[in-house]
Structures are given as structure tokens and as C-alpha cells.
C-alpha positions as a LaTeX table, in Angstrom:
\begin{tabular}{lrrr}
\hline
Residue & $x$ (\AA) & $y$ (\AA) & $z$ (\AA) \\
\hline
Unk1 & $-217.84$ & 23.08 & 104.94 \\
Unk2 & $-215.20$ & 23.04 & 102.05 \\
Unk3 & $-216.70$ & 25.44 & 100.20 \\
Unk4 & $-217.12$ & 27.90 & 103.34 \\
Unk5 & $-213.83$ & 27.11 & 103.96 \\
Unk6 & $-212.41$ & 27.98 & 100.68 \\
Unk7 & $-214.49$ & 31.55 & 100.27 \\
Unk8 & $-215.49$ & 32.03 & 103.76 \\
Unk9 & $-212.19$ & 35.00 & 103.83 \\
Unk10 & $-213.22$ & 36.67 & 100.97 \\
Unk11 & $-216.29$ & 37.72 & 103.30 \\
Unk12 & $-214.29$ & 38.75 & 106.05 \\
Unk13 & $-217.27$ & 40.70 & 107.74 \\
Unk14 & $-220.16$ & 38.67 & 107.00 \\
Unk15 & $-218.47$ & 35.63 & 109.81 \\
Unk16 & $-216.59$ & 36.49 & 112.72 \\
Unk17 & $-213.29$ & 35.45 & 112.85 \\
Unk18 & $-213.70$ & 32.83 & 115.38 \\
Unk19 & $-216.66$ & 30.86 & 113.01 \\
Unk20 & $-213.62$ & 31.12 & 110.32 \\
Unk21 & $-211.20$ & 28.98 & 112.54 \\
Unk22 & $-214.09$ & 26.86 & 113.56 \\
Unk23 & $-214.90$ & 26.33 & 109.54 \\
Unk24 & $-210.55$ & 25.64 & 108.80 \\
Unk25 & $-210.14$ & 23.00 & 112.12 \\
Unk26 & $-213.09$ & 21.13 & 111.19 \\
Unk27 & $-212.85$ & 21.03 & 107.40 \\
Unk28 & $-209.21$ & 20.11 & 108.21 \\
Unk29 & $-210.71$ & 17.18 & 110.77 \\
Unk30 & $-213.14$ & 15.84 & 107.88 \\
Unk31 & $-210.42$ & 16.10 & 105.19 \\
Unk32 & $-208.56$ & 13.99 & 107.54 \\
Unk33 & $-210.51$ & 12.01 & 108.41 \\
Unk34 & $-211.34$ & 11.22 & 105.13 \\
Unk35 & $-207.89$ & 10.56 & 104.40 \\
Unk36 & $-207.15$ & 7.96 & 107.34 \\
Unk37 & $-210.62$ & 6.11 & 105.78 \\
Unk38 & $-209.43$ & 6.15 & 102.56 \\
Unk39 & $-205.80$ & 4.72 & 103.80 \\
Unk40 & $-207.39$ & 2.11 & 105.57 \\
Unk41 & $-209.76$ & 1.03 & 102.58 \\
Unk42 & $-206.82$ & 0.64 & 100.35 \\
Unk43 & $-204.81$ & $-1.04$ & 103.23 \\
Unk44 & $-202.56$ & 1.57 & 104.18 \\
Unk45 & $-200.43$ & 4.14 & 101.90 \\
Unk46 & $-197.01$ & 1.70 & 102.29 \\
Unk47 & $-197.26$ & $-1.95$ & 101.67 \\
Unk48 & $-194.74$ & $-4.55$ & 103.36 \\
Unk49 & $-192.28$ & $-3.74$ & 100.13 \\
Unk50 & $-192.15$ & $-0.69$ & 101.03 \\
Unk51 & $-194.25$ & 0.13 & 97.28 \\
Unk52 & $-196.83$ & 3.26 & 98.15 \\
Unk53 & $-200.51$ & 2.60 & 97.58 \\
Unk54 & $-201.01$ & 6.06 & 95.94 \\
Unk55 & $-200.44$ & 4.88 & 92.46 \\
Unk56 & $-203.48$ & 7.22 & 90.87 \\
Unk57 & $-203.75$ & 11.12 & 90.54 \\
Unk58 & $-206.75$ & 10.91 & 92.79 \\
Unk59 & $-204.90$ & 9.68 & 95.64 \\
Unk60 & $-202.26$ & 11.91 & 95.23 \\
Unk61 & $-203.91$ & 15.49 & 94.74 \\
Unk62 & $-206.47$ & 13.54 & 97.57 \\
Unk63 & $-202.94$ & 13.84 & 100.06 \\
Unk64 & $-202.07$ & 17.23 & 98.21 \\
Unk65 & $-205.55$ & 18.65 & 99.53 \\
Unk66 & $-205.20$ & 17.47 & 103.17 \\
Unk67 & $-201.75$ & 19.94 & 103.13 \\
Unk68 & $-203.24$ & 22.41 & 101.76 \\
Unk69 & $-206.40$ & 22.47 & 104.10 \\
Unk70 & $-203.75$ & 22.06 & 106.86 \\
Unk71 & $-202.07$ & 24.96 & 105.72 \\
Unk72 & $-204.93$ & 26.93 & 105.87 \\
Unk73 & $-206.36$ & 25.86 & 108.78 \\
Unk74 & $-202.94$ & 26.56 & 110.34 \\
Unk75 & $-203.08$ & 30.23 & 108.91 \\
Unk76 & $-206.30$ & 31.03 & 110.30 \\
Unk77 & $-205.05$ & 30.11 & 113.94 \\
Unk78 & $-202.77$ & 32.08 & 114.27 \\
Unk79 & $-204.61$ & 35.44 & 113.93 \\
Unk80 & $-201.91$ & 37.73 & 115.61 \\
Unk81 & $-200.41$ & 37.95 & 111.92 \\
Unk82 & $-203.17$ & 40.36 & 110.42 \\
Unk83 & $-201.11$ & 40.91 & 107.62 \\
Unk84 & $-202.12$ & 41.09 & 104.00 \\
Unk85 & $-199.74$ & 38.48 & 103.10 \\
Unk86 & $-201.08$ & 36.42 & 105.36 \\
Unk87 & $-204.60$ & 36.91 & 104.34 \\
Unk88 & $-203.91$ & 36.65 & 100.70 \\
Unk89 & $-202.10$ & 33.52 & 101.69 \\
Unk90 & $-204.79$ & 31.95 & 103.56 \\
Unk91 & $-207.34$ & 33.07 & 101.04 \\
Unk92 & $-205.28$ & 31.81 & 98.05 \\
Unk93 & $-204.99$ & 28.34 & 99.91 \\
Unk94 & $-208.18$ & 28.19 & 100.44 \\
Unk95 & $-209.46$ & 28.72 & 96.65 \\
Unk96 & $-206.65$ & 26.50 & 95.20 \\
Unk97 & $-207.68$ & 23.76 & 97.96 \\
Unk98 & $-211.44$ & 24.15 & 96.18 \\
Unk99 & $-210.22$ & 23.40 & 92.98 \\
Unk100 & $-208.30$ & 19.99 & 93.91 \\
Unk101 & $-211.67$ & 19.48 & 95.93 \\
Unk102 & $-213.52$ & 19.73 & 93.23 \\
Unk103 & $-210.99$ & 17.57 & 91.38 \\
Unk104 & $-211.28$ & 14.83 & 94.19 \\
Unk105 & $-214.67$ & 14.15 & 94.24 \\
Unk106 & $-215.09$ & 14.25 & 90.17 \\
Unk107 & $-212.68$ & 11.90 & 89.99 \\
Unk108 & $-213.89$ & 9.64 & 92.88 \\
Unk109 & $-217.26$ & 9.60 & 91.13 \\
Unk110 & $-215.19$ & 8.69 & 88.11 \\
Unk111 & $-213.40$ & 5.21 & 90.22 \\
Unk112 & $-216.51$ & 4.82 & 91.87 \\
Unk113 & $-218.60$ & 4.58 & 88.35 \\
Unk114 & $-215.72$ & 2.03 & 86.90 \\
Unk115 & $-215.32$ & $-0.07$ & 90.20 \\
Unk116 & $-219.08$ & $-0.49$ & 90.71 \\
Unk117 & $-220.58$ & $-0.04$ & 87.04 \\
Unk118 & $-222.81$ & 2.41 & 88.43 \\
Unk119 & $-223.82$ & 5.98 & 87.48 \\
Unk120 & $-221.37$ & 8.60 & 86.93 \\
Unk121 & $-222.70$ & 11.45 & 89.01 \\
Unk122 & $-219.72$ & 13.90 & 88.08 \\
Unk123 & $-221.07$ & 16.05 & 85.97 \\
Unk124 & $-224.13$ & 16.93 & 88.46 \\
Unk125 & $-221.01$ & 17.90 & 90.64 \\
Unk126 & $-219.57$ & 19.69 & 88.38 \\
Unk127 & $-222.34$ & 21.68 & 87.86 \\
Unk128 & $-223.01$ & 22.59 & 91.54 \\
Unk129 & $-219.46$ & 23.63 & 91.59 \\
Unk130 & $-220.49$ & 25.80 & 88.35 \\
Unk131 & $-223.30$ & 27.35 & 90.37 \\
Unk132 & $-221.28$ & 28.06 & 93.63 \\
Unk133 & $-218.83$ & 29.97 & 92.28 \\
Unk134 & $-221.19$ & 32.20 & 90.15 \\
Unk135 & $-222.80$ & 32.72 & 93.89 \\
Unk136 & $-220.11$ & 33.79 & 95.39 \\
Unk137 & $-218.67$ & 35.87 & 92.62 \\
Unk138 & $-221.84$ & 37.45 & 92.66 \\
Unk139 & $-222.28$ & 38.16 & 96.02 \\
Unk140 & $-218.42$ & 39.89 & 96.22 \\
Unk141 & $-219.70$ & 42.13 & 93.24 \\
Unk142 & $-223.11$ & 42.92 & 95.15 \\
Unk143 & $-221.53$ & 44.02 & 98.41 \\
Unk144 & $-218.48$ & 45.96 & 96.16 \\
Unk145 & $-221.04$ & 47.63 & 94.16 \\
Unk146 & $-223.62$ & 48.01 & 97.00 \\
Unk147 & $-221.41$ & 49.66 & 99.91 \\
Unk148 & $-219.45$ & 51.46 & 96.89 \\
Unk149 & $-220.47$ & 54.61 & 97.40 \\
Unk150 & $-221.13$ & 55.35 & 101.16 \\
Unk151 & $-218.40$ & 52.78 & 102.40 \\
Unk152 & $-215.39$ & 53.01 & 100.09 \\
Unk153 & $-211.71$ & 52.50 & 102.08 \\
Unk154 & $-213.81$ & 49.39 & 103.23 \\
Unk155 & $-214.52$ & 47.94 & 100.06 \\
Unk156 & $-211.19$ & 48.77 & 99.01 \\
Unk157 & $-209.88$ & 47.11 & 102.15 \\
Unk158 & $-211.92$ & 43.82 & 101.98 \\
Unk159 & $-211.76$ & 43.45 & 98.23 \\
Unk160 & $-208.06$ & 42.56 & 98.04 \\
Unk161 & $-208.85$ & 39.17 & 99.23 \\
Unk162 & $-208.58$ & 37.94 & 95.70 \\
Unk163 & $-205.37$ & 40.02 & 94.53 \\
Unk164 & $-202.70$ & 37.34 & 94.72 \\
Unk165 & $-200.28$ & 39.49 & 93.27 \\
\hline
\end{tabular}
């Protein structure tokens, strides 16, 4: 669902706009849902000294993630503000959530390869990540190039998805 999540708006005709707030609330439940697991494992983010738990990077781009999938999730809710500030927002949220995603689970194969002495499967990650992204790049370029020429002002339109500027 992440990754759906993350480039689902650069395809804004491909899934209506009611999958794309179904995709945001339940990639927001997972991610925190994942988060309350994770809290739990490590015996909650405060100890009794008041000391956080969250000592690694992991942890904290982990709780970094979670507000930025809330953010977007909260965006897409809301769709009353059509804006293209808001959909640049939502769509930038969404691809710099990927990235910490992508972060998160590289670097919980990482502590799960130390804790365990197992297999570090990061790099097979990495390389579906690697994959996805030439995927979707592609397809964006495909329907640009391919609706081009008989369907211009809406390629023009649905192409500024990934101008942040």
C-alpha cells in the first residue's frame, strides 16, 4: 500500500479519488499500527525516568514517517481544497514519506540481521525499491508521451504532480 500511497497522485486518473483516500487511511492505519507494535516491543517510547526509548535513527525517522503518512492521509480527506498547492503538497508528502519508507525497512533488516545473526535481506529491498521507481517513472513518461498529441492541456494538467516548485 505504501508505495500506492506514495505515487498513487501522480496518476490522478488511473484511481478514483475515493480508492486514493481509501489507499492514505489505511496506509496511515498500518503505519500505525506498526508504530504502537513497535512501542510495545521496546516497552513503550518513555521509560519510568522519563529517558525516551527512541535512541536510534530507525526509530526516529520510523515516528517521522507515521507524521508524514498522517499528513498525507489528512490531505487527501479533505478534497474540497482542489488546489495545486494542495496536490503538490500531498504528492510531495507522499514521495518524501517513500523515501524514509524505504529507509525504515533497510535499516530494520539491518537491526534485525545484528540482533538475530541472520541474513541481511536489504539489499534485495533495495533493489525492488530500484525497480519500482523505474516503473513508475516509466509509466508517467508513457502516458505523457502517449496522450501527447491528441490530449495535451491534460497532460499538461496532470503532469505537474511532480513540480514542487
Amino acid at each position: 500500500l505504501a508505495p500506492l500511497s506514495a505515487f498513487g497522485p501522480s496518476f490522478p486518473t488511473l484511481i478514483p479519488a475515493e480508492a486514493h483516500t481509501a489507499i492514505h487511511v489505511s496506509t496511515f492505519v498500518l503505519a500505525l499500527v506498526t508504530v504502537v507494535i513497535a512501542g510495545k516491543t521496546k516497552k513503550g517510547l518513555v521509560d519510568i525516568n522519563g529517558d525516551t526509548n527512541a535512541k536510534e535513527t530507525h526509530q526516529i525517522v520510523g515516528l517521522a514517517l507515521l507524521l508524514l503518512v498522517c499528513l498525507q492521509t489528512l490531505g487527501s480527506i479533505h478534497p474540497e481544497d482542489k488546489s495545486a498547492l494542495s496536490h503538490k503538497l500531498i504528492t510531495g508528502a507522499g514521495l518524501i514519506a517513500f523515501g524514509f519508507g524505504v529507509y525504515e525497512v533497510t535499516s530494520g533488516c539491518a537491526l534485525f540481521a545484528a540482533t538475530y545473526d541472520t541474513v541481511y535481506w536489504g539489499q534485495v529491498y533495495l533493489g525492488y525499491t530500484f525497480w519500482l521507481i523505474i516503473m513508475v517513472v516509466g509509466g508517467k513518461l508513457a502516458m505523457k508521451y502517449r496522450w501527447g498529441k491528441t490530449r495535451t492541456k491534460y497532460t499538461q494538467v496532470h503532469t505537474k504532480a511532480f513540480e514542487l516548485t
